[in-house]
C-alpha positions in Angstrom: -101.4 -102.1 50.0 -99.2 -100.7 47.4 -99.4 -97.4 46.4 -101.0 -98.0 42.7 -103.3 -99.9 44.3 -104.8 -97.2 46.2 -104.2 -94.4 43.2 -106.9 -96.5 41.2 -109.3 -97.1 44.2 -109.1 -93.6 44.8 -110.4 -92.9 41.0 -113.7 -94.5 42.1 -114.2 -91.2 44.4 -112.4 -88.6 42.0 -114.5 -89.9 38.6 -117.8 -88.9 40.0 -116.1 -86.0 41.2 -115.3 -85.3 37.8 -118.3 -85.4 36.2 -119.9 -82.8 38.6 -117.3 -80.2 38.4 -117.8 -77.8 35.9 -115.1 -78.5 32.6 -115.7 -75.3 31.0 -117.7 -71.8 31.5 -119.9 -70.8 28.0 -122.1 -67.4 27.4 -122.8 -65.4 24.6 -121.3 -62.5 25.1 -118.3 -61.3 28.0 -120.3 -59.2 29.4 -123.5 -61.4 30.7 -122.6 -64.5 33.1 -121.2 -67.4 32.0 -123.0 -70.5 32.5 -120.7 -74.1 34.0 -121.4 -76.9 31.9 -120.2 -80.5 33.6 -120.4 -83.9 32.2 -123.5 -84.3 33.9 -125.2 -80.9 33.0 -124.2 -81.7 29.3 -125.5 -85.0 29.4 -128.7 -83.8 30.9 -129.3 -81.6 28.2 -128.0 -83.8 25.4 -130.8 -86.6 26.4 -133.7 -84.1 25.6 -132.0 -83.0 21.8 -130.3 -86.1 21.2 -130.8 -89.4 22.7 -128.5 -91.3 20.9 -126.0 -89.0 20.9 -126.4 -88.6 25.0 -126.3 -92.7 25.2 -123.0 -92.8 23.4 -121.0 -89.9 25.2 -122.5 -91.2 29.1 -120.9 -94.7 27.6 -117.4 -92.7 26.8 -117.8 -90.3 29.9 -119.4 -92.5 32.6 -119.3 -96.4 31.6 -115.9 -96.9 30.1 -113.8 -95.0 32.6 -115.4 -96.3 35.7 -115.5 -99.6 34.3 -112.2 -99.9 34.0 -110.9 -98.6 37.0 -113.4 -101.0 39.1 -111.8 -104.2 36.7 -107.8 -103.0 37.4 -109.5 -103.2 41.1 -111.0 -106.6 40.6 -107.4 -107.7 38.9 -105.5 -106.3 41.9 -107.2 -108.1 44.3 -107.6 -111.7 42.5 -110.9 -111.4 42.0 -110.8 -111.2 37.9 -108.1 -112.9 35.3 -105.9 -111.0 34.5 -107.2 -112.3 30.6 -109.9 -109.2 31.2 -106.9 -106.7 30.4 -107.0 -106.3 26.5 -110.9 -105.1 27.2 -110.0 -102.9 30.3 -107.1 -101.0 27.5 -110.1 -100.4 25.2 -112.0 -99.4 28.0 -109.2 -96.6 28.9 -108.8 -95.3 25.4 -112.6 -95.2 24.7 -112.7 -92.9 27.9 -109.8 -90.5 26.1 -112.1 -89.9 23.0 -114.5 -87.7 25.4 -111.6 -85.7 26.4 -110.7 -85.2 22.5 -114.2 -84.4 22.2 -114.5 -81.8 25.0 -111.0 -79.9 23.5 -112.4 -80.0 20.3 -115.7 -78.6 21.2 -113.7 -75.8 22.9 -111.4 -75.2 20.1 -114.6 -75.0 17.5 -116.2 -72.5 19.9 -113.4 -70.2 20.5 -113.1 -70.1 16.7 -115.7 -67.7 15.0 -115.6 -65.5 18.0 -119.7 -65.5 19.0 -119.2 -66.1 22.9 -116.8 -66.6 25.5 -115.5 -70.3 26.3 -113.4 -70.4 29.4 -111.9 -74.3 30.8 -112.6 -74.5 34.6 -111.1 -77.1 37.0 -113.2 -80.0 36.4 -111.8 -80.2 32.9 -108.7 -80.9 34.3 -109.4 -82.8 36.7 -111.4 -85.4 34.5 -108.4 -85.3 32.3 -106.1 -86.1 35.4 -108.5 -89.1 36.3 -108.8 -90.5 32.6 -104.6 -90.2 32.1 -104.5 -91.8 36.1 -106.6 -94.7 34.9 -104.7 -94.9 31.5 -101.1 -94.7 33.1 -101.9 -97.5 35.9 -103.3 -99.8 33.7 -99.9 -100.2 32.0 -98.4 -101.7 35.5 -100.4 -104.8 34.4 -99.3 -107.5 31.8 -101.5 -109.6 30.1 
């Protein structure tokens, strides 16, 4: 099996990874805890304020990503055309708007100066998957 091959299958382990592992600490002030917000915690929470909102961003965060990686998987191993690949592109740069989302919300937050906003791992880890999924997909040609 080449090596691309198994980069991709192995994004079908590391996405749900991903959204689990906390992308950024947030608190009010320094000096009380800070509390880790993942793609899942901040979906959770998004579905009781805003349900539309929450549908979209599990689409871009959840759907799109995996999505893609399982239809490069299907492509590599014959069992979908290759015609499928314009979709799976959008599919990749759909899943990059949540990372523009995330940095922005970060960059917003540091702004005024109210709390502390600290990235953690999972941030750039989920970046590392989405820019994994987005880098192998260009091995295919439609």
């Amino acid at each position: 099996m080449r090596p691309a091959v198994l980069l991709n299958l192995s994004l079908l382990i590391l996405f749900p990874v991903a959204w689990f592992a906390p992308l950024l600490r947030a608190g009010l002030l320094p000096l009380f805890g800070l509390s880790e917000i993942s793609v899942v915690t901040g979906l959770q929470s998004l579905w009781s304020t805003d349900p539309a909102l929450a549908l979209l961003v599990s689409f871009l965060a959840l759907f799109a990503p995996y999505a893609k990686v399982l239809g490069l998987a299907l492509i590599d191993f014959r069992l979908l055309s290759p015609r499928a690949l314009p979709a799976l592109r959008v599919l990749g740069r759909l899943a990059m708007a949540d990372i523009f989302l995330v940095a922005l919300y970060i960059v917003l937050a540091k702004g005024p100066g109210f709390g502390t906003i600290e990235t953690a791992w999972g941030l750039w880890l989920f970046t590392a998957c989405v820019g994994l999924s987005l880098l192998l997909s260009h091995r295919h040609r439609p």
